[in-house]
Backbone bond lengths (Angstrom), bond angles and torsions (degrees), N, CA, C in turn:
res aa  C-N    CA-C-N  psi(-1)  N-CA   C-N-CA  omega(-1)  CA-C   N-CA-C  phi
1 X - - - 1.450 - - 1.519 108.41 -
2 X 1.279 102.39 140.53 1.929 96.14 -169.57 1.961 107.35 -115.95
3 X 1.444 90.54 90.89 1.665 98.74 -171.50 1.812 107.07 -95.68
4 X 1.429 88.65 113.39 1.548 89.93 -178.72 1.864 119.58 -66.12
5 X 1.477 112.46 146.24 1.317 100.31 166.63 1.399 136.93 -133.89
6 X 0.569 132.70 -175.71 1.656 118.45 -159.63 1.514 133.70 -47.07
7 X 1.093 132.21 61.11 1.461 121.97 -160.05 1.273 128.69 -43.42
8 X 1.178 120.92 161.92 1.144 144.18 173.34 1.596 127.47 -25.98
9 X 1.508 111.53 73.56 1.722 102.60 -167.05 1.579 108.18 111.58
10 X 1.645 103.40 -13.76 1.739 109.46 -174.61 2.006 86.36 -76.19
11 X 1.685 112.91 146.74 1.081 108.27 173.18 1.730 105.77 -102.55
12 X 0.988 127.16 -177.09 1.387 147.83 173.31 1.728 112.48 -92.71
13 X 1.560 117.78 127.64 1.253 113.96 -151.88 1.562 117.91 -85.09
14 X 1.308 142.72 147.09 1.095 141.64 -148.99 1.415 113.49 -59.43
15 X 1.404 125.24 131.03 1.399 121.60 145.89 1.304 157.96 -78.71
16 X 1.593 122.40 137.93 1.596 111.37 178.43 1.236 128.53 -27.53
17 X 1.600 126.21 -174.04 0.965 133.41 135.57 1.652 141.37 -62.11
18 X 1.426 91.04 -4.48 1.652 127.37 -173.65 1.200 110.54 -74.93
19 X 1.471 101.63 -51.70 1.648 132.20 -143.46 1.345 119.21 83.89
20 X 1.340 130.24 9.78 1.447 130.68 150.68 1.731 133.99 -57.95
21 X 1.071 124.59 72.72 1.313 111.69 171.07 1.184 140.66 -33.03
22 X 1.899 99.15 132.47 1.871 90.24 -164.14 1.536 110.76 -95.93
23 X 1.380 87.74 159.11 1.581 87.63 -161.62 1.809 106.14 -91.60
24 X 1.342 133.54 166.50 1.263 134.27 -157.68 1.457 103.47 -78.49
25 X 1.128 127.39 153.68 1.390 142.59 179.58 1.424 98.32 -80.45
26 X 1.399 133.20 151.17 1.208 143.26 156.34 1.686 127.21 -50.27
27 X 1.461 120.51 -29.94 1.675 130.85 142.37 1.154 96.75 -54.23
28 X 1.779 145.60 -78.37 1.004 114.12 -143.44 1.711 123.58 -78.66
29 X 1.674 93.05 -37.66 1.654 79.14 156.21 1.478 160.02 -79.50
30 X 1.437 110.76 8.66 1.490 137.90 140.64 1.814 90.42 -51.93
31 X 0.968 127.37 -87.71 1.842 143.87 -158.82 2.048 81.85 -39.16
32 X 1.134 109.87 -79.07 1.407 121.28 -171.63 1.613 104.27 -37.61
33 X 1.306 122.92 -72.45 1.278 133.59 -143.97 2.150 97.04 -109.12
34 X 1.059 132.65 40.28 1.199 123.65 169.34 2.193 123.18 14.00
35 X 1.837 63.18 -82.98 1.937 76.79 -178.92 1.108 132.31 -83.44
36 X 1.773 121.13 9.02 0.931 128.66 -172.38 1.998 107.95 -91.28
37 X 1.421 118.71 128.60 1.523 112.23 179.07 1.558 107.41 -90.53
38 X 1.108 127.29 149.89 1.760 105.74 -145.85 2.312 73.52 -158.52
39 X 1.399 101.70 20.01 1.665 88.26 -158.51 1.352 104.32 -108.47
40 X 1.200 124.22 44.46 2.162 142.62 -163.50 1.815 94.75 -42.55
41 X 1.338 119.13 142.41 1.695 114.74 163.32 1.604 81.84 -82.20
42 X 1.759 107.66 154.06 1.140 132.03 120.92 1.166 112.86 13.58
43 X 1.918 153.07 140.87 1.031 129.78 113.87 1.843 137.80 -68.71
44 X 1.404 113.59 118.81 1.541 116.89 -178.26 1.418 94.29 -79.35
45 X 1.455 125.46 125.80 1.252 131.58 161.72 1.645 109.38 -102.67
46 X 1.110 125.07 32.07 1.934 133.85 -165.96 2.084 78.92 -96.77
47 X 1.128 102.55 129.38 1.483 117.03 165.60 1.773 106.75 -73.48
48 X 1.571 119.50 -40.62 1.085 104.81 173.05 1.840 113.21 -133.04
49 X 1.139 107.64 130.95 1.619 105.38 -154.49 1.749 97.59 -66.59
50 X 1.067 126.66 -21.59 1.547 113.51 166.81 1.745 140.10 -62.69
51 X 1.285 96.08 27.53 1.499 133.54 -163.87 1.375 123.47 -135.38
52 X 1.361 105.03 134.52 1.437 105.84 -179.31 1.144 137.09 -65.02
53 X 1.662 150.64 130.15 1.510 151.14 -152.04 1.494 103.49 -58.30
54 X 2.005 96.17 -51.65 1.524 88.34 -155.76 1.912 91.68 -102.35
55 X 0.903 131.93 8.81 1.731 107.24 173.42 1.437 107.98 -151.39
56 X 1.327 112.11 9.88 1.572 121.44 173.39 1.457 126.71 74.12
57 X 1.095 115.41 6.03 1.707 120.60 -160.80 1.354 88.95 -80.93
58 X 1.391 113.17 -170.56 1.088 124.56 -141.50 2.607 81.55 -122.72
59 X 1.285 71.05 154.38 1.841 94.31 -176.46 1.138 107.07 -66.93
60 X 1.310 140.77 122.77 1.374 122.88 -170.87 1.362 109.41 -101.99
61 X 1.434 119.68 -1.39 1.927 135.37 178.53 1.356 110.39 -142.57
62 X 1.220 135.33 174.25 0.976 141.52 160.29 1.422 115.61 -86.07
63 X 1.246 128.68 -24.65 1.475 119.98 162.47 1.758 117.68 -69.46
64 X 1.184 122.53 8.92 1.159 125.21 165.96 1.583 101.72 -99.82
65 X 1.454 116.01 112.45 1.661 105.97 157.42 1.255 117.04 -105.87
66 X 1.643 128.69 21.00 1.194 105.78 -161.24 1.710 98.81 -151.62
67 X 1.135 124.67 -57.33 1.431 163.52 153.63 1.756 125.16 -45.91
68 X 0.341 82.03 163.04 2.190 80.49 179.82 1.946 93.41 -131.84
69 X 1.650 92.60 -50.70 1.469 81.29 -164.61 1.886 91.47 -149.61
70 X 1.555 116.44 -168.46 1.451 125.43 -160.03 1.796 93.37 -82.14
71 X 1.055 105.50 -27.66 1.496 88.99 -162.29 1.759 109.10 -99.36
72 X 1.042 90.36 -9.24 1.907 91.03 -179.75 1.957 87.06 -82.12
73 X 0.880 126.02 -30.59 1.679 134.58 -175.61 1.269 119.34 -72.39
74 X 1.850 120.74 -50.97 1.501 104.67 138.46 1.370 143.09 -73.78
75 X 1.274 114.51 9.08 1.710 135.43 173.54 1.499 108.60 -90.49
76 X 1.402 110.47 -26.40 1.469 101.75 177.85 1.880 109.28 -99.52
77 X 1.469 114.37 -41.56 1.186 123.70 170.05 1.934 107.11 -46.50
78 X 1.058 104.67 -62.70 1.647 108.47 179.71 1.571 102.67 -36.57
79 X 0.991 138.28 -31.53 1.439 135.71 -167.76 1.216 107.80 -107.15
80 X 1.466 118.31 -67.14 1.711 123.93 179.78 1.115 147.84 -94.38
81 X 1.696 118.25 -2.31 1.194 122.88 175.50 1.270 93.29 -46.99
82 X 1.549 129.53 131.56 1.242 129.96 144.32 1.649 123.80 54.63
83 X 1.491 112.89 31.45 1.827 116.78 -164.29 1.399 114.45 40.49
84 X 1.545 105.18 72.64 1.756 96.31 164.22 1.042 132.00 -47.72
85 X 1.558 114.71 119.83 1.393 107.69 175.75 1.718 101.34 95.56
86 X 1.232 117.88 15.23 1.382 105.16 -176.05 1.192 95.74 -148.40
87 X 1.617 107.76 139.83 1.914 109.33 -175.10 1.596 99.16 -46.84
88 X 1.433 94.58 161.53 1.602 112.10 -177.60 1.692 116.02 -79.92
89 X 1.590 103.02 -20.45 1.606 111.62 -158.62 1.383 84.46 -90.96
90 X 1.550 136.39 -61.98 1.670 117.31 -178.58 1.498 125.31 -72.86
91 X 1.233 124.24 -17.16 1.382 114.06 138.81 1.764 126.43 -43.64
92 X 1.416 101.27 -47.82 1.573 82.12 174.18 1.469 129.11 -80.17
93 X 1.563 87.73 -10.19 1.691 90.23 179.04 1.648 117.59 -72.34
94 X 1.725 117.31 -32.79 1.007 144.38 170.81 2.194 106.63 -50.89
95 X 1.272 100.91 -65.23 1.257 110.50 156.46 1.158 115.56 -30.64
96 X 1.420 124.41 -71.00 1.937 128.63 -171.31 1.638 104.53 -50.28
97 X 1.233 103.99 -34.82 1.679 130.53 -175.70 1.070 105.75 -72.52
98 X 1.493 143.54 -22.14 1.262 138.97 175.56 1.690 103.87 58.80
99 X 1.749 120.41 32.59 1.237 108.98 170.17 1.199 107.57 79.91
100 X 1.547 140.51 -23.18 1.572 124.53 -153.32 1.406 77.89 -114.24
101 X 1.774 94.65 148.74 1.411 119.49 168.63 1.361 104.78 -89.63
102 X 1.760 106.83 129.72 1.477 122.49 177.90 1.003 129.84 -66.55
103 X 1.108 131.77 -28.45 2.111 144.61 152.61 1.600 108.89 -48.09
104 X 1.388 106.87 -53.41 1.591 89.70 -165.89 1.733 105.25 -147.77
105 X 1.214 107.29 40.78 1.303 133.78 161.80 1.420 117.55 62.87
106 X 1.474 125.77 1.46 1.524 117.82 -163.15 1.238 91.97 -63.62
107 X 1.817 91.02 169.41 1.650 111.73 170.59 1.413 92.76 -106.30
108 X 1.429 126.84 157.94 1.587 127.91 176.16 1.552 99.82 -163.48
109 X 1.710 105.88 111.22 1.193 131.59 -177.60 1.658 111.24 -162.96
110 X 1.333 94.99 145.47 1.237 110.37 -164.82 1.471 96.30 -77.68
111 X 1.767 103.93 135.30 1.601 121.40 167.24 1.129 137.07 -104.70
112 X 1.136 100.62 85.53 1.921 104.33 -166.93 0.941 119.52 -43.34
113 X 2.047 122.31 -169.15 1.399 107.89 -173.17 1.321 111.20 -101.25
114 X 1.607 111.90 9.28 2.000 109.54 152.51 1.108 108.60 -82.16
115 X 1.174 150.09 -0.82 1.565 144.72 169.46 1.780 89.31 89.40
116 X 0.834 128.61 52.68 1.636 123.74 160.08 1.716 98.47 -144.60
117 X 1.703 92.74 142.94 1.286 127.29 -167.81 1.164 94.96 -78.72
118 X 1.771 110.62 146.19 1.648 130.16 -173.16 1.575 98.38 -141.26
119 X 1.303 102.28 121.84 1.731 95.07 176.58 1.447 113.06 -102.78
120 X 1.735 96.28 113.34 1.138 104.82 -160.99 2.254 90.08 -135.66
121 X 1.467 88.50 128.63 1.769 79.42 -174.18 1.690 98.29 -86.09
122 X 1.634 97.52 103.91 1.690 118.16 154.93 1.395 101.72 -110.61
123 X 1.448 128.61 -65.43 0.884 131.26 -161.60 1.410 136.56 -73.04
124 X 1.032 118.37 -52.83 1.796 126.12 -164.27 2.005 91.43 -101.21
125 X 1.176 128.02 145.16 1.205 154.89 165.43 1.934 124.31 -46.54
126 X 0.731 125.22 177.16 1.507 140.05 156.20 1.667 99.23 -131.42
127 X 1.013 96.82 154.83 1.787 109.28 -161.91 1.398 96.05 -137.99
128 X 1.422 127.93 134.25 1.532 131.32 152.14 1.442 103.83 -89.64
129 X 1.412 121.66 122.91 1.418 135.22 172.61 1.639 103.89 -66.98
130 X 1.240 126.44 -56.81 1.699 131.05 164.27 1.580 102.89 -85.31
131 X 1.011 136.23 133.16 1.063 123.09 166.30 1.532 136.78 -77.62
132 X 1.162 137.35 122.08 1.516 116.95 -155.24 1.571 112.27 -41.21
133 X 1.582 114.19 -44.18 1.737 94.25 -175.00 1.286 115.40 -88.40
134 X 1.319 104.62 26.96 1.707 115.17 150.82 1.930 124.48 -101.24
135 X 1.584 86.28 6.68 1.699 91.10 -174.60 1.518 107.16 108.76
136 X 1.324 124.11 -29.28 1.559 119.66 162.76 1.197 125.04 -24.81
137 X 1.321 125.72 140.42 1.487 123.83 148.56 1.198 107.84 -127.47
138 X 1.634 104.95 -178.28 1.631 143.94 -154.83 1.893 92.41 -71.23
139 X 1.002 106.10 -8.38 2.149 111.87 -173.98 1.425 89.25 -45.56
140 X 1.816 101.42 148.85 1.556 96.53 150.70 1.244 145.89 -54.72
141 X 1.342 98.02 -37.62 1.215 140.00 -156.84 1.604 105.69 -65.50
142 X 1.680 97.41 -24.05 1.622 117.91 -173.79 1.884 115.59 -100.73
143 X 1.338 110.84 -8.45 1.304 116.97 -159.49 1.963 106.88 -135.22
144 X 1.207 116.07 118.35 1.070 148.83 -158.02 1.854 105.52 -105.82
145 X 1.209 112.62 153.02 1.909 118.60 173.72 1.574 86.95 -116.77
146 X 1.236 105.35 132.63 1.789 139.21 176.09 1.640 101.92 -139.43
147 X 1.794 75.31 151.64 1.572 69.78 172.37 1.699 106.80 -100.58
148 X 1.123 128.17 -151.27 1.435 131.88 177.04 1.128 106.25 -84.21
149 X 1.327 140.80 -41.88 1.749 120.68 176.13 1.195 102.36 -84.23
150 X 1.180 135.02 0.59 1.806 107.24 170.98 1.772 100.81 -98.31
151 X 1.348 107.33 -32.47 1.112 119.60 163.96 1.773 118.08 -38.51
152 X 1.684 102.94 -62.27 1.638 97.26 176.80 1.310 117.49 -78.63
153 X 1.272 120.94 5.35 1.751 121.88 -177.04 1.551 98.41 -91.16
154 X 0.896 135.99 -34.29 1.441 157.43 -141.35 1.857 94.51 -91.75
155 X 1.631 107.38 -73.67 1.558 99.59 152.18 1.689 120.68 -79.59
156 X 0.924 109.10 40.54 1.614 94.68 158.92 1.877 119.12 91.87
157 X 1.464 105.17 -29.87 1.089 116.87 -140.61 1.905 90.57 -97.00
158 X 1.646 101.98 134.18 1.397 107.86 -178.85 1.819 123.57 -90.67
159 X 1.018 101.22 118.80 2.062 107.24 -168.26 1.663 96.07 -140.13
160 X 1.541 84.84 158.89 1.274 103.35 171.00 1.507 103.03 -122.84
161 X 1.520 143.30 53.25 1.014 128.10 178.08 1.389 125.86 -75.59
162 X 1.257 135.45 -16.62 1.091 123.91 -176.03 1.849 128.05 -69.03
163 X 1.675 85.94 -3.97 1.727 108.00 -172.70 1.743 91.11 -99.51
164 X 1.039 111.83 -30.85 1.486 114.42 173.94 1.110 121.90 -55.80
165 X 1.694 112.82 -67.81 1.373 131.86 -169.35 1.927 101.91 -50.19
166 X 1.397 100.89 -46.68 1.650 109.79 -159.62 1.577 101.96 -56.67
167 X 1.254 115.82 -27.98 1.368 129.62 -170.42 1.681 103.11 -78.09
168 X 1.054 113.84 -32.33 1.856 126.36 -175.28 1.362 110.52 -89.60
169 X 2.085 114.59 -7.75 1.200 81.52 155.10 2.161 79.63 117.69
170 X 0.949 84.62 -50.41 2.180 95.22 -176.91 1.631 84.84 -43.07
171 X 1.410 116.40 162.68 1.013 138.67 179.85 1.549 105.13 -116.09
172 X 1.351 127.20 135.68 1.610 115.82 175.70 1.576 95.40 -132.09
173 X 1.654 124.11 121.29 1.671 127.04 170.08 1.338 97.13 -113.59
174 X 1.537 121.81 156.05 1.364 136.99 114.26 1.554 114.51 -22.50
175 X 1.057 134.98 -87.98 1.594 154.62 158.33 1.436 111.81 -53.00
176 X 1.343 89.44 141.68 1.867 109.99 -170.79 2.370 82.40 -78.38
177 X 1.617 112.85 173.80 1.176 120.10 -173.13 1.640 92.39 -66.20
């Protein structure tokens, strides 16, 4: 795998007030990364696309492809347009990821209260394979979807989240929907 790393004079990207580093905007990594396609669709988890995202019913027109009605549309937008509230670049990486963590295969997506999956990044991680203050960068090519316990085993750190998450509502499968 050919993971680029920080060159020569490249700096390391600014931090919070936290000490969390922010991660690159989607302009800048187009600007940064040229040839890299960084632009994932959405995952649709609907078994049959003539059905609604957020409660499954059935299409009542053909000018509906997605929706049944206004409020299942701001019920699903409120959560998933694009991971509200969550940088745009590990959402899409999460996206390429189809949600499943790459170590130990879960699927992790939020399960509404029709029992259909919404990919929305709560659950499963973005991962630096190098770590930036090992020379890593923000590349795709460098960043992986985990979930949180392979995630905290990985640094060291001991959790039981997957008994957590299930309780909040996260969904955890063997099998993608």
């Amino acid at each position: 795998m050919n993971i680029n790393r920080l060159k020569e004079g490249e700096k390391n990207l600014p931090y919070n007030n936290n000490g969390k580093r922010y991660w690159l905007s989607l302009w800048n990594y187009a600007k940064q990364y040229p040839n890299d396609n960084i632009l994932y669709q959405m995952p649709d988890y609907r078994a049959d696309k003539n059905t609604c995202k957020w409660c499954g019913q059935s299409l009542k027109s053909k000018r509906q492809q997605s929706y049944c009605c206004e409020d299942c549309k701001i019920e699903f937008q409120r959560l998933a347009v694009w991971g509200r509230g969550v940088a745009p670049l590990p959402y899409r990486i999460l996206c390429r990821d189809n949600f499943t963590c790459k170590e130990c295969g879960l699927f992790g997506a939020y399960k509404n209260k029709h029992g259909l999956f919404v990919p929305i990044a709560v659950g499963p991680d973005v991962h630096h394979l190098i770590q930036v203050s090992e020379g890593g960068t923000d590349q795709q090519n460098n960043l992986i979807t985990i979930c949180n316990d392979c995630h905290n085993q990985i640094h060291g750190i001991k959790s039981n989240t997957k008994k957590n998450l299930v309780k909040s509502s996260i969904y955890y499968s063997e099998q993608n929907p």
